[in-house]
Kinemage of the C-alpha trace (Angstrom):
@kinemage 1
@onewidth
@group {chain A} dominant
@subgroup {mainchain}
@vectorlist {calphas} color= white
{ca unk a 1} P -111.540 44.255 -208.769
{ca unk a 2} L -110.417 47.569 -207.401
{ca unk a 3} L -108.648 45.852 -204.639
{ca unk a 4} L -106.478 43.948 -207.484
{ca unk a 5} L -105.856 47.126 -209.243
{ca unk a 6} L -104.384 48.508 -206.399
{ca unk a 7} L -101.819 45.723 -205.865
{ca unk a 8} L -100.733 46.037 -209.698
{ca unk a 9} L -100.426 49.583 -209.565
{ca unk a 10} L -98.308 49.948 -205.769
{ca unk a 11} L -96.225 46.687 -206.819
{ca unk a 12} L -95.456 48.486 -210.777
{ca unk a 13} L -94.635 51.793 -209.002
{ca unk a 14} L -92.838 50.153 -205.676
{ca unk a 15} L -90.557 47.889 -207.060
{ca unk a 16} L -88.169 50.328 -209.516
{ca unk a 17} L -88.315 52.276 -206.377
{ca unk a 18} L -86.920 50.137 -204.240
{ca unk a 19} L -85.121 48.247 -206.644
{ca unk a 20} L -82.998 51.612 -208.449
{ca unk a 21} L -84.824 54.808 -206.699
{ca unk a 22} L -81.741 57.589 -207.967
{ca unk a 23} L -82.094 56.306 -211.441
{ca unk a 24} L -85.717 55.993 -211.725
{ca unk a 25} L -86.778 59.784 -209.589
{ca unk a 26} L -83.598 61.261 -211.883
{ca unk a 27} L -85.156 60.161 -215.149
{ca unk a 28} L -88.849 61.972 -213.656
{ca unk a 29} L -86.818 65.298 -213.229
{ca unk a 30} L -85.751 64.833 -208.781
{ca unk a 31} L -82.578 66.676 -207.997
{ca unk a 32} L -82.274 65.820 -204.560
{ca unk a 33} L -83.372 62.012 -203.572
{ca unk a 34} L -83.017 60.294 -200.075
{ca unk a 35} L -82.443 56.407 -201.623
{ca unk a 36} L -83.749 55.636 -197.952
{ca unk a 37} L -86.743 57.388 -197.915
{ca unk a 38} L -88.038 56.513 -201.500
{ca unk a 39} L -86.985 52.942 -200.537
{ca unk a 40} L -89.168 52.831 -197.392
{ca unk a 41} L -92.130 54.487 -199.100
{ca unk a 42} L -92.008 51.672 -201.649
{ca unk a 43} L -91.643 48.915 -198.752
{ca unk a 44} L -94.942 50.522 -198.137
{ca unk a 45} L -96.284 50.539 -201.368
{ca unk a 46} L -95.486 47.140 -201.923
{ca unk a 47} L -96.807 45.902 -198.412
{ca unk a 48} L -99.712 47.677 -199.222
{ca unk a 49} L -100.730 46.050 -202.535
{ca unk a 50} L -99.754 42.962 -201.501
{ca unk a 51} L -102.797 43.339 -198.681
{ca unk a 52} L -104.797 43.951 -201.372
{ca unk a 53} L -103.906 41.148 -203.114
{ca unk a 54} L -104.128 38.799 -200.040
{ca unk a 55} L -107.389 40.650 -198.606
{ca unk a 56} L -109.902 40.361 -201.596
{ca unk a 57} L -111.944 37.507 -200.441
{ca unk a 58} L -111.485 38.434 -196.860
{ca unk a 59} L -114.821 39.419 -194.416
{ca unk a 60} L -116.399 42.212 -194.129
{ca unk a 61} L -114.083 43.292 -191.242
{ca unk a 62} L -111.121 42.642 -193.543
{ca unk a 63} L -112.322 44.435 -196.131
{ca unk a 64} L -113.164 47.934 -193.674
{ca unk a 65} L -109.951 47.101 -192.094
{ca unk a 66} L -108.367 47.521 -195.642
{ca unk a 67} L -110.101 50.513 -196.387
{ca unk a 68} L -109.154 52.227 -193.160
{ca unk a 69} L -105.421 51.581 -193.872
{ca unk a 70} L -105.709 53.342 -197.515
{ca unk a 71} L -107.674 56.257 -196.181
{ca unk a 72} L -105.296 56.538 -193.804
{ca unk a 73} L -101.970 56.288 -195.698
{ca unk a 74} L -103.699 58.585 -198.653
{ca unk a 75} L -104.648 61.108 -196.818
{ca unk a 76} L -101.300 61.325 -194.764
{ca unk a 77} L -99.667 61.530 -198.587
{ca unk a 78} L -101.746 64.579 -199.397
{ca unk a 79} L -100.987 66.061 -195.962
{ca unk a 80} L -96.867 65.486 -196.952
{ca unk a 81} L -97.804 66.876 -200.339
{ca unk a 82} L -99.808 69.985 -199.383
{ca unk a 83} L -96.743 70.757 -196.476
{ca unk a 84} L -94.201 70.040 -199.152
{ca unk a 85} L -95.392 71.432 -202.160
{ca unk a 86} L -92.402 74.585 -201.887
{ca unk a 87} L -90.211 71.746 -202.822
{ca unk a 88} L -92.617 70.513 -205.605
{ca unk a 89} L -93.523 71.967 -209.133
{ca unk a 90} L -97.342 73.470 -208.402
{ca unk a 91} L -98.203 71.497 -211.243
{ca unk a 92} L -97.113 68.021 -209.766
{ca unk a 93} L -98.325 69.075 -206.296
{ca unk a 94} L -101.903 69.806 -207.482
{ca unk a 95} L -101.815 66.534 -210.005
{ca unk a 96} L -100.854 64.274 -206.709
{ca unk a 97} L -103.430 65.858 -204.504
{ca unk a 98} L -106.153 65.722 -206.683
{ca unk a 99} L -105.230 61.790 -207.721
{ca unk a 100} L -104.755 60.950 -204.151
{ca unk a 101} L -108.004 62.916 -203.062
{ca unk a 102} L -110.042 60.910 -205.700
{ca unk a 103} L -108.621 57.906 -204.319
{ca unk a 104} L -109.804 58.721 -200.897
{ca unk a 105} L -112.826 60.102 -202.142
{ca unk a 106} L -113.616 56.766 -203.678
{ca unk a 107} L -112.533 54.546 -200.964
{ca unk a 108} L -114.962 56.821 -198.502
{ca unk a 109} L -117.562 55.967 -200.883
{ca unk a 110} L -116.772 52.058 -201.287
{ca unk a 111} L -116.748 52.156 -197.162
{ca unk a 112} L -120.215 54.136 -196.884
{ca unk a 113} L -121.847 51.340 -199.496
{ca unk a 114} L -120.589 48.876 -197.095
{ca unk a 115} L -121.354 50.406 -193.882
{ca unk a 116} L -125.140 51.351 -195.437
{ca unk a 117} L -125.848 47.322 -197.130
{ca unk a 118} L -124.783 46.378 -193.423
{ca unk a 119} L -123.820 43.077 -194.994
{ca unk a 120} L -122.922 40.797 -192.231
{ca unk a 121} L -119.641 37.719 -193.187
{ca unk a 122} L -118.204 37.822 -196.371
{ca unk a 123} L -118.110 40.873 -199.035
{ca unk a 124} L -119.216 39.814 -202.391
{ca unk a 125} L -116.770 39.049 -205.056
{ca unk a 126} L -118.314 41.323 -207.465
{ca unk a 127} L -116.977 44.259 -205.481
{ca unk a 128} L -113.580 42.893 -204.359
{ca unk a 129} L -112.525 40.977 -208.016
């Protein structure tokens, strides 16, 4: 399930920023926007969900290889946050990093269920649908 959710959520967000990034960062209240940048975070976005997507009936080592490449991409987006946030509204800043660090917060715990059942081929649907 969670896996799903994250494919609807980085392909809703990703594709108006790939597709129109000026208009779409303009209309949230950006002054400056690199249209290459936003384009190749939402190529990541969207490559992202759509391992999600593909992954959720995938093994066990699938599923922790998933994990590891969210905890890894979240946690380099609060780093860019935190070292950015001069260029940021506080507000926004602290709204991001606290969204992002609940995401990795949960995905830490979803991985240390895993790790602890010690489940051995295939992770079972009720977790992953």
């Amino acid at each position: 399930m969670w896996f799903v959710a994250h494919f609807a959520v980085d392909w809703a967000v990703g594709i108006p920023l790939l597709v129109a990034p000026e208009s779409l960062l303009r209309f949230f209240g950006w002054h400056e926007i690199d249209p290459i940048a936003t384009r190749l975070f939402a190529a990541a976005l969207l490559a992202i969900g759509g391992q999600s997507l593909l992954g959720r009936n995938g093994s066990v080592n699938e599923f922790r290889a998933m994990l590891n490449l969210k905890l890894i991409w979240a946690e380099a987006a609060v780093i860019a946050l935190w070292y950015r946030r001069t260029v940021w509204r506080r507000c926004l800043d602290l709204a991001w990093t606290c969204r992002l660090r609940r995401l990795l917060l949960r995905l830490a715990l979803l991985a240390d269920q895993n790790r602890s059942r010690g489940a051995a081929g295939r992770v079972p649907k009720s977790h992953l649908s």
